[in-house]
C-alpha positions as a Markdown table, in Angstrom:
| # | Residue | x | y | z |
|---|---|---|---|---|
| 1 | Unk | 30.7 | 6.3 | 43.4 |
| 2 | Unk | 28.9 | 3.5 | 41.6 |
| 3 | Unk | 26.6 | 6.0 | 39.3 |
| 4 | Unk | 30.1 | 7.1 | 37.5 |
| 5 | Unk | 31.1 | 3.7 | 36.7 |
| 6 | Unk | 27.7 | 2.8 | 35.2 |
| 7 | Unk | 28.2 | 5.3 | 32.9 |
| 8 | Unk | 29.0 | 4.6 | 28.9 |
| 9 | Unk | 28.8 | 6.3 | 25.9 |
| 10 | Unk | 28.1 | 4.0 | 22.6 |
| 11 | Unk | 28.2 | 5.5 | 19.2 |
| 12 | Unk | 26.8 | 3.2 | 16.2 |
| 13 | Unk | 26.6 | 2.9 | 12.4 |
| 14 | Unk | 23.8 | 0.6 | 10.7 |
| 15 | Unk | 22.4 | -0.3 | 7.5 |
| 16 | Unk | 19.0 | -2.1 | 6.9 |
| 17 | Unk | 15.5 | -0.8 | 5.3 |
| 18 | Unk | 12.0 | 0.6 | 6.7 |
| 19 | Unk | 9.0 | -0.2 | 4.4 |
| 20 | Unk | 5.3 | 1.2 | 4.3 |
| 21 | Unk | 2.6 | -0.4 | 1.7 |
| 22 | Unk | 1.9 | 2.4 | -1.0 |
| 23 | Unk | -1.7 | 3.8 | -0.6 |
| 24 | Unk | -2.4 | 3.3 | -4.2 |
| 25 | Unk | -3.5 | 6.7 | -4.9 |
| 26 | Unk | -3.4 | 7.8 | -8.1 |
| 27 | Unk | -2.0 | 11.5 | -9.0 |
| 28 | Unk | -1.7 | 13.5 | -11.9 |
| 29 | Unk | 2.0 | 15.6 | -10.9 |
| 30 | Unk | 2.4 | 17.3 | -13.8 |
| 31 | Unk | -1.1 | 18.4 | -15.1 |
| 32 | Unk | -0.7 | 16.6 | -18.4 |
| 33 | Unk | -3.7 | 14.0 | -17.5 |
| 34 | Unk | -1.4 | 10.6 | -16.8 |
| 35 | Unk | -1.5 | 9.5 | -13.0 |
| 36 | Unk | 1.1 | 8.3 | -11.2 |
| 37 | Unk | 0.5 | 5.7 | -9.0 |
| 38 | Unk | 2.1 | 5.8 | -5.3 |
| 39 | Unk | 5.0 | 3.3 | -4.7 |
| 40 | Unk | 5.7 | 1.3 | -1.7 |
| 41 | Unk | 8.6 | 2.3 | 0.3 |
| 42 | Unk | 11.5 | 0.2 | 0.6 |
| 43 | Unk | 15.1 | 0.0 | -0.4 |
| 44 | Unk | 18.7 | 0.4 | 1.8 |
| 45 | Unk | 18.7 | 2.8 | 4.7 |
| 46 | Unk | 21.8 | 4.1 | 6.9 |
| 47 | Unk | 21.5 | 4.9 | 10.4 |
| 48 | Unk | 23.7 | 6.2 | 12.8 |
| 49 | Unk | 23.0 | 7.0 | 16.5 |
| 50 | Unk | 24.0 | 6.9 | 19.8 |
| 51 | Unk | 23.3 | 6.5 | 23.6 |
| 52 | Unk | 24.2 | 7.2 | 27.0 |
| 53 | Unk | 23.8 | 5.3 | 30.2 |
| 54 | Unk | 23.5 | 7.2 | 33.0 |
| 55 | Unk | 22.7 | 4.4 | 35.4 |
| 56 | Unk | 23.6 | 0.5 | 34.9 |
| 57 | Unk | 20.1 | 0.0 | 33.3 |
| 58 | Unk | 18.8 | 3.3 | 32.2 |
| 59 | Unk | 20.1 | 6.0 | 29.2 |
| 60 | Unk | 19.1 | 8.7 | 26.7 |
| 61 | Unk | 19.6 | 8.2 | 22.8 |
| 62 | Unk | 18.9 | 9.8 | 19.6 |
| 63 | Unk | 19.1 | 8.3 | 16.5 |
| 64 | Unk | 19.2 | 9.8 | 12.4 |
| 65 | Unk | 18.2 | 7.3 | 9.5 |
| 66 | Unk | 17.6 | 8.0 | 5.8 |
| 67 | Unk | 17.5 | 6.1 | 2.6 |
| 68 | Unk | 20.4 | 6.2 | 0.7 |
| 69 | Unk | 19.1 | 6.7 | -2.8 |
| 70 | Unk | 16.5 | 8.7 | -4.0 |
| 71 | Unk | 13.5 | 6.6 | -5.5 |
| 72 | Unk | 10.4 | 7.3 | -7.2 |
| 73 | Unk | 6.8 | 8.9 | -5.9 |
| 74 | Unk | 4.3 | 9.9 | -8.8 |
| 75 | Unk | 6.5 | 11.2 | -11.3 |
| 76 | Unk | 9.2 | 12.6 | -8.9 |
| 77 | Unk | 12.4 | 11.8 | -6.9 |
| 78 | Unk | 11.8 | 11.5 | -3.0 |
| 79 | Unk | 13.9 | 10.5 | 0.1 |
| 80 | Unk | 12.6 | 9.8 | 3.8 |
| 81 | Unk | 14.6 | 10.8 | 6.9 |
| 82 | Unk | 13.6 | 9.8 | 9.9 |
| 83 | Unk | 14.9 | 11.0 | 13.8 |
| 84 | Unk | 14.2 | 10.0 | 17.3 |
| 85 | Unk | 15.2 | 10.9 | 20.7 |
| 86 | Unk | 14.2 | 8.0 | 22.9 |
| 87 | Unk | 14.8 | 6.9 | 26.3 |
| 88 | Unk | 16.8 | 3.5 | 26.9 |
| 89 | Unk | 16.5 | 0.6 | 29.1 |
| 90 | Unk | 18.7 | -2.1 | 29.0 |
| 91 | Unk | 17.1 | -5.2 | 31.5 |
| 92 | Unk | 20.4 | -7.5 | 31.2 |
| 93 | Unk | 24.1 | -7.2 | 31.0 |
| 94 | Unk | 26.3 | -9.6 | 30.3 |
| 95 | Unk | 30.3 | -8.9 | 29.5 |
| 96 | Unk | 29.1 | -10.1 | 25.9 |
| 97 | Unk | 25.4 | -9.1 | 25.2 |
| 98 | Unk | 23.4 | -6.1 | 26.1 |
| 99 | Unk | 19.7 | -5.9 | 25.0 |
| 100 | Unk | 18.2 | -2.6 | 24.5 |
| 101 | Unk | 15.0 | -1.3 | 24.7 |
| 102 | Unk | 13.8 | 1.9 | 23.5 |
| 103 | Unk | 11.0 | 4.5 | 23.1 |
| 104 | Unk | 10.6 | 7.9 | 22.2 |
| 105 | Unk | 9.7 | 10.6 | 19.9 |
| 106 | Unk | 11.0 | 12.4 | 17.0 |
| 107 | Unk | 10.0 | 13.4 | 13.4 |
| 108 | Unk | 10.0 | 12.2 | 9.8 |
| 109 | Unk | 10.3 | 14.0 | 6.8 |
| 110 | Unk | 10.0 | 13.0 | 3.4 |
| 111 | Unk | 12.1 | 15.4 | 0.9 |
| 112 | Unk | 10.6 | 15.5 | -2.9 |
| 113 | Unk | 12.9 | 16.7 | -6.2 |
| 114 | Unk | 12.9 | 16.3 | -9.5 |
| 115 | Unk | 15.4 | 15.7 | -12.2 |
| 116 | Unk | 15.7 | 18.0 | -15.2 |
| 117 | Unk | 17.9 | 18.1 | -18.4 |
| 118 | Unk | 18.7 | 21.2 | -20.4 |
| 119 | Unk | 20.1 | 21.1 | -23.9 |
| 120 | Unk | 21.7 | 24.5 | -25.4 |
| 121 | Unk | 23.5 | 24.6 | -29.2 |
| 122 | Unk | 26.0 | 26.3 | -27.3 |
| 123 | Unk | 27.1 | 24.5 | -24.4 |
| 124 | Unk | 25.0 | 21.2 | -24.3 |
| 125 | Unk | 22.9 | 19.5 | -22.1 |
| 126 | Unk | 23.5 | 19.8 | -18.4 |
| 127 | Unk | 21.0 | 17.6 | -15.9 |
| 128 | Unk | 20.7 | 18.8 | -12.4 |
| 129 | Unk | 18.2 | 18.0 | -9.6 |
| 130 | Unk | 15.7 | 20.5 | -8.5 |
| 131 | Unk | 14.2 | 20.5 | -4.6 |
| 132 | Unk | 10.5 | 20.8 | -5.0 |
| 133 | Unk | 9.3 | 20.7 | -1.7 |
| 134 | Unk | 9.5 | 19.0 | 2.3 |
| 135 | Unk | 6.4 | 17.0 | 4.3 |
| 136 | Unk | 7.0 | 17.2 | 7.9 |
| 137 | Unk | 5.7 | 14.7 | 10.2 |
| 138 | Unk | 5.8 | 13.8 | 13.9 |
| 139 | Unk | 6.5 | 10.3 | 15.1 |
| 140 | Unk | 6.5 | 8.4 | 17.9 |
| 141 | Unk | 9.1 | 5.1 | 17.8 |
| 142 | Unk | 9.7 | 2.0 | 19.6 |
| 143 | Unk | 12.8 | -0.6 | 19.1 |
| 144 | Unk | 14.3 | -3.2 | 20.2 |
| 145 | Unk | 18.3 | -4.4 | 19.6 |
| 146 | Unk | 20.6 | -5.7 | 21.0 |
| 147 | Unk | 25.0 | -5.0 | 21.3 |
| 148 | Unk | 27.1 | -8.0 | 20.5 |
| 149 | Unk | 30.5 | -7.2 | 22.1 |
| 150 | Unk | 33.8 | -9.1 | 20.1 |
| 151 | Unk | 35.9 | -6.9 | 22.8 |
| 152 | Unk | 35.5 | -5.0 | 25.7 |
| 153 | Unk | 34.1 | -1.9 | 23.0 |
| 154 | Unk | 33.4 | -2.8 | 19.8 |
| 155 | Unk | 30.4 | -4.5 | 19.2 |
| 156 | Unk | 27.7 | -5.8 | 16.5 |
| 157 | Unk | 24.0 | -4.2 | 16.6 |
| 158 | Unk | 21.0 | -6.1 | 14.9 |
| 159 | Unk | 18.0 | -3.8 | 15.9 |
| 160 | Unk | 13.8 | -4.2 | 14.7 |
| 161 | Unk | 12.2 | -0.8 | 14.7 |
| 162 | Unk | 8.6 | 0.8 | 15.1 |
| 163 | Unk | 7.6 | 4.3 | 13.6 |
| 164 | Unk | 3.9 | 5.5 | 13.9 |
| 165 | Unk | 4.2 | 8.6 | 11.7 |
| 166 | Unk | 1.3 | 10.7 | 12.2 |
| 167 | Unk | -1.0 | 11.6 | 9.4 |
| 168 | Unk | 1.3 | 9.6 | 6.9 |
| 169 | Unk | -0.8 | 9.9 | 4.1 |
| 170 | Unk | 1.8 | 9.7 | 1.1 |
| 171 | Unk | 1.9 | 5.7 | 1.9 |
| 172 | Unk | -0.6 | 3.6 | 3.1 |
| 173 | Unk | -0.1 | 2.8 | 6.9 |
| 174 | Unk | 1.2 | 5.2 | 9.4 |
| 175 | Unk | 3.0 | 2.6 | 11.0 |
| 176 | Unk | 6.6 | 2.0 | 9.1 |
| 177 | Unk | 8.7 | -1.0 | 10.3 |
| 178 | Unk | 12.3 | -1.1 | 9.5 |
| 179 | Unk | 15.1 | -3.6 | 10.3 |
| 180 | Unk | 19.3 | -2.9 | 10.9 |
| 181 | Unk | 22.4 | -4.1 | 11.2 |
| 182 | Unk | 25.5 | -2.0 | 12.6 |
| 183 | Unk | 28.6 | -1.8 | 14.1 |
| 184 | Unk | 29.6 | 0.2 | 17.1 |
| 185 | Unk | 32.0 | 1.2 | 19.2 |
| 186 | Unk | 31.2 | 2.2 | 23.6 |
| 187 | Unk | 33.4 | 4.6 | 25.2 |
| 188 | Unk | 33.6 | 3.9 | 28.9 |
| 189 | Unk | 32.4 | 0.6 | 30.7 |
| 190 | Unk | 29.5 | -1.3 | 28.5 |
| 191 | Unk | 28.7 | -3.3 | 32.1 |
Protein backbone atom coordinates (compact mmCIF):
# COMPACT_ATOMS: atom_id res chain seq x y z
CA UNK A 1 0.00 0.00 0.00
CA UNK A 2 2.19 2.92 -1.17
CA UNK A 3 -0.18 5.79 0.49
CA UNK A 4 0.97 4.26 4.13
CA UNK A 5 4.54 4.54 3.35
CA UNK A 6 4.32 8.15 2.14
CA UNK A 7 3.16 8.98 5.17
CA UNK A 8 5.38 11.13 8.01
CA UNK A 9 4.83 13.12 10.79
CA UNK A 10 7.54 16.11 11.31
CA UNK A 11 7.40 18.16 14.53
CA UNK A 12 9.69 21.43 14.59
CA UNK A 13 11.12 24.14 16.85
CA UNK A 14 12.39 27.70 15.30
CA UNK A 15 13.61 30.95 16.22
CA UNK A 16 13.81 33.98 13.93
CA UNK A 17 11.75 37.54 13.77
CA UNK A 18 8.59 38.93 11.81
CA UNK A 19 8.73 42.83 11.32
CA UNK A 20 6.01 45.39 10.16
CA UNK A 21 7.03 49.32 9.61
CA UNK A 22 5.22 51.33 12.54
CA UNK A 23 2.36 53.56 11.11
CA UNK A 24 3.63 56.55 12.93
CA UNK A 25 0.54 57.38 14.53
CA UNK A 26 0.69 59.30 17.34
CA UNK A 27 -1.49 58.44 20.64
CA UNK A 28 -2.21 59.94 23.81
CA UNK A 29 -2.67 56.37 26.15
CA UNK A 30 -3.05 57.71 29.20
CA UNK A 31 -5.06 61.07 28.81
CA UNK A 32 -2.26 63.18 30.29
CA UNK A 33 -1.66 65.10 26.74
CA UNK A 34 1.97 63.31 25.74
CA UNK A 35 1.60 60.99 22.54
CA UNK A 36 3.23 58.06 22.05
CA UNK A 37 4.36 57.27 18.89
CA UNK A 38 3.79 53.58 17.34
CA UNK A 39 6.95 51.40 17.13
CA UNK A 40 7.98 49.12 14.43
CA UNK A 41 7.76 45.49 15.16
CA UNK A 42 10.69 43.46 15.36
CA UNK A 43 12.73 41.50 17.83
CA UNK A 44 13.29 37.36 18.46
CA UNK A 45 10.25 35.14 17.78
CA UNK A 46 9.84 31.24 18.63
CA UNK A 47 7.82 29.01 16.55
CA UNK A 48 6.94 25.57 16.79
CA UNK A 49 4.78 23.56 14.41
CA UNK A 50 4.25 20.64 12.62
CA UNK A 51 3.06 18.68 9.44
CA UNK A 52 1.73 15.64 8.13
CA UNK A 53 2.14 14.02 4.69
CA UNK A 54 -0.54 12.11 3.69
CA UNK A 55 0.79 11.45 0.23
CA UNK A 56 4.57 11.59 -1.08
CA UNK A 57 4.04 15.26 -2.10
CA UNK A 58 1.02 16.63 -0.28
CA UNK A 59 0.33 17.29 3.79
CA UNK A 60 -1.67 19.37 6.38
CA UNK A 61 0.25 21.74 8.98
CA UNK A 62 -0.38 24.15 11.61
CA UNK A 63 2.01 26.27 12.94
CA UNK A 64 2.15 28.77 16.54
CA UNK A 65 4.74 31.77 16.64
CA UNK A 66 5.02 34.58 19.18
CA UNK A 67 7.63 37.04 20.28
CA UNK A 68 9.39 36.13 23.13
CA UNK A 69 9.58 39.41 25.03
CA UNK A 70 7.16 41.89 25.48
CA UNK A 71 8.06 45.32 23.84
CA UNK A 72 6.80 48.68 23.75
CA UNK A 73 3.42 50.20 21.81
CA UNK A 74 2.43 53.86 23.03
CA UNK A 75 3.08 53.81 26.42
CA UNK A 76 2.32 50.00 27.04
CA UNK A 77 3.78 46.43 26.97
CA UNK A 78 2.45 44.31 23.84
CA UNK A 79 3.22 40.80 22.35
CA UNK A 80 1.98 39.38 18.84
CA UNK A 81 1.09 35.77 18.34
CA UNK A 82 0.52 34.55 15.29
CA UNK A 83 -1.21 30.83 13.97
CA UNK A 84 -1.82 29.15 10.74
CA UNK A 85 -3.23 26.02 9.57
CA UNK A 86 -1.88 25.67 5.95
CA UNK A 87 -1.81 23.04 3.39
CA UNK A 88 1.70 21.58 2.29
CA UNK A 89 3.31 20.65 -0.82
CA UNK A 90 6.61 19.39 -1.08
CA UNK A 91 7.72 19.36 -5.20
CA UNK A 92 11.12 17.36 -4.44
CA UNK A 93 12.57 14.72 -2.26
CA UNK A 94 15.73 13.86 -1.81
CA UNK A 95 17.11 11.42 1.17
CA UNK A 96 18.82 14.78 2.29
CA UNK A 97 16.61 17.85 1.33
CA UNK A 98 12.93 18.42 1.27
CA UNK A 99 11.50 21.84 0.14
CA UNK A 100 8.23 22.88 1.49
CA UNK A 101 5.67 24.93 0.28
CA UNK A 102 2.86 26.19 2.14
CA UNK A 103 -0.40 28.22 2.29
CA UNK A 104 -3.20 28.73 4.48
CA UNK A 105 -5.06 30.62 6.91
CA UNK A 106 -5.06 31.38 10.52
CA UNK A 107 -5.25 34.46 12.96
CA UNK A 108 -3.09 36.98 14.73
CA UNK A 109 -3.49 38.56 17.88
CA UNK A 110 -1.67 41.18 19.47
CA UNK A 111 -1.97 41.05 23.43
CA UNK A 112 -1.47 44.61 25.25
CA UNK A 113 -0.40 45.02 29.36
CA UNK A 114 0.98 47.32 31.29
CA UNK A 115 3.38 47.34 34.14
CA UNK A 116 2.60 48.89 37.53
CA UNK A 117 4.51 49.35 40.83
CA UNK A 118 2.86 49.75 44.31
CA UNK A 119 4.71 51.06 47.28
CA UNK A 120 3.03 50.49 50.87
CA UNK A 121 4.89 51.74 54.47
CA UNK A 122 3.88 48.42 55.34
CA UNK A 123 4.94 45.88 53.04
CA UNK A 124 6.87 47.74 50.17
CA UNK A 125 6.63 48.02 46.66
CA UNK A 126 5.44 45.04 44.72
CA UNK A 127 5.47 45.48 40.56
CA UNK A 128 3.16 43.16 38.67
CA UNK A 129 1.87 43.32 35.07
CA UNK A 130 -1.71 44.07 34.31
CA UNK A 131 -3.56 42.61 30.89
CA UNK A 132 -5.30 45.57 29.41
CA UNK A 133 -6.86 44.19 26.50
CA UNK A 134 -6.58 41.61 23.08
CA UNK A 135 -6.87 42.77 19.04
CA UNK A 136 -7.91 39.84 17.07
CA UNK A 137 -7.15 39.59 13.54
CA UNK A 138 -7.56 37.12 10.62
CA UNK A 139 -4.67 36.23 8.35
CA UNK A 140 -3.93 34.54 5.43
CA UNK A 141 0.01 33.12 5.15
CA UNK A 142 2.29 31.83 2.68
CA UNK A 143 5.99 30.23 3.31
CA UNK A 144 8.41 28.64 1.99
CA UNK A 145 11.37 26.26 3.84
CA UNK A 146 12.99 23.80 3.39
CA UNK A 147 14.16 20.30 5.91
CA UNK A 148 17.90 19.66 5.99
CA UNK A 149 18.16 15.97 7.13
CA UNK A 150 21.82 15.14 9.14
CA UNK A 151 20.06 11.49 9.62
CA UNK A 152 17.37 9.68 8.50
CA UNK A 153 14.94 12.17 11.17
CA UNK A 154 16.49 14.89 12.51
CA UNK A 155 16.81 17.70 10.38
CA UNK A 156 17.57 21.66 10.13
CA UNK A 157 14.64 24.08 8.93
CA UNK A 158 15.45 27.67 7.53
CA UNK A 159 11.90 28.95 6.52
CA UNK A 160 10.86 32.83 4.87
CA UNK A 161 7.27 33.60 5.78
CA UNK A 162 4.30 35.77 4.44
CA UNK A 163 1.32 37.10 6.76
CA UNK A 164 -1.38 39.49 5.25
CA UNK A 165 -3.14 40.34 8.55
CA UNK A 166 -6.32 41.94 7.74
CA UNK A 167 -7.14 45.43 8.89
CA UNK A 168 -3.71 45.61 10.74
CA UNK A 169 -3.96 49.01 11.65
CA UNK A 170 -1.66 49.10 14.92
CA UNK A 171 1.50 48.98 12.37
CA UNK A 172 1.85 50.30 9.13
CA UNK A 173 1.42 47.42 6.40
CA UNK A 174 -0.80 44.51 6.69
CA UNK A 175 1.69 42.44 5.20
CA UNK A 176 4.31 41.12 8.03
CA UNK A 177 7.37 39.13 6.83
CA UNK A 178 9.26 37.10 9.19
CA UNK A 179 12.30 34.76 8.82
CA UNK A 180 13.30 31.21 10.96
CA UNK A 181 15.59 28.88 11.75
CA UNK A 182 14.70 25.45 13.60
CA UNK A 183 15.36 22.07 14.32
CA UNK A 184 13.18 19.19 13.87
CA UNK A 185 12.66 15.86 14.25
CA UNK A 186 10.06 13.42 11.43
CA UNK A 187 8.50 10.42 12.72
CA UNK A 188 7.94 7.84 10.05
CA UNK A 189 9.68 7.89 6.42
CA UNK A 190 10.73 11.77 5.38
CA UNK A 191 10.86 10.15 1.55
Amino acid sequence: MPMVHAQSISAYYSVGTATDSSSNQQIDTFGTGIPFTTPKMGGLTSDIGGLFMFSKYLGASADFSWRDTSAAYAGLNYRPFFYNFDAVYEPLKTKRFVPELRAGLGGMNLSYSYNSTACDAFVGCSSSTQPVESSHHFQVDMQAAARIYFTNHLFLRPAVEAHYVNNFFQFGSNWVPSASIGIGYTFGNPE
